[in-house]
N, C-alpha and C positions, 0 to 999 in steps of 0.2 A: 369115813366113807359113806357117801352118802346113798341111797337106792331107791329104785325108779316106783318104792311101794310110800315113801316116808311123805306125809302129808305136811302143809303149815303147819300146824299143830306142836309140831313134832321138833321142827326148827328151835333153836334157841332166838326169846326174842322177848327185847327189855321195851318198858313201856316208857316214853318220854316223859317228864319229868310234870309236865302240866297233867298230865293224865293222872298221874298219881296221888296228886294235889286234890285232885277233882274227889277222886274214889275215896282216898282217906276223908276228905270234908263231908260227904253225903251218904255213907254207909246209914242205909235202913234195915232193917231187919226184913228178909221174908216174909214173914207170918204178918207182919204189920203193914205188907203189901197185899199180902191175900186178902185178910181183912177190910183191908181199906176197898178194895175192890166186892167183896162182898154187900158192903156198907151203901154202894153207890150203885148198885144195883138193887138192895132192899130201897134206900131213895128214890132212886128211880121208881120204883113200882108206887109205893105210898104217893109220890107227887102226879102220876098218872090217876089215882084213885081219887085225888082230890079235885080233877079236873086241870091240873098244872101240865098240860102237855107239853108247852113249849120247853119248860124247866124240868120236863121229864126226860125229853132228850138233850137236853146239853148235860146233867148229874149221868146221866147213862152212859154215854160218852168218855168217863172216867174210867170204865170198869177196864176194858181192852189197855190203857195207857200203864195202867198198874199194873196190870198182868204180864203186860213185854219188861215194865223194870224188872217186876221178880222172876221172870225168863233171863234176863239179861246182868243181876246181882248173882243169881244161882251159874250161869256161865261162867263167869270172872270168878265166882271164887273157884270153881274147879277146875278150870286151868290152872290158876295161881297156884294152886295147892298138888296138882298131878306133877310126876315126877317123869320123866321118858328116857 
């Protein structure tokens, strides 16, 4: 029975078959996306110090991109892994 509190979430719901493909082939680690963002943000700064502006903001530009995967690895595993 279903009730008018029960979110998406909450539904049972299998992921298509290409998606699974996808996630098992590219599993990163967190931390090696933190890092990685870290990394390109201290780049960032050093190619600004060096007078490299333009290549200061395209290496910057990396930081937010890494951030939303390891936003978006740490959601998919805990869904996958929550029980309801």
């Amino acid at each position: 029975m279903k009730t008018s509190l029960e979110t998406p979430l909450q539904r049972d719901y299998v992921e298509g078959p290409i998606t699974e493909v996808i996630e098992k082939q590219t599993i990163v680690p967190t931390d090696a996306l933190l890092w990685a963002a870290g990394a390109s943000i201290l780049g960032s700064l050093t190619l600004r110090l060096l007078g490299r502006i333009h290549a200061s903001l395209f290496v910057g530009q990396w930081a937010p991109t890494f951030l939303l995967l390891a936003i978006y690895s740490k959601l998919a595993k805990s869904i996958k892994t929550e029980k309801f």
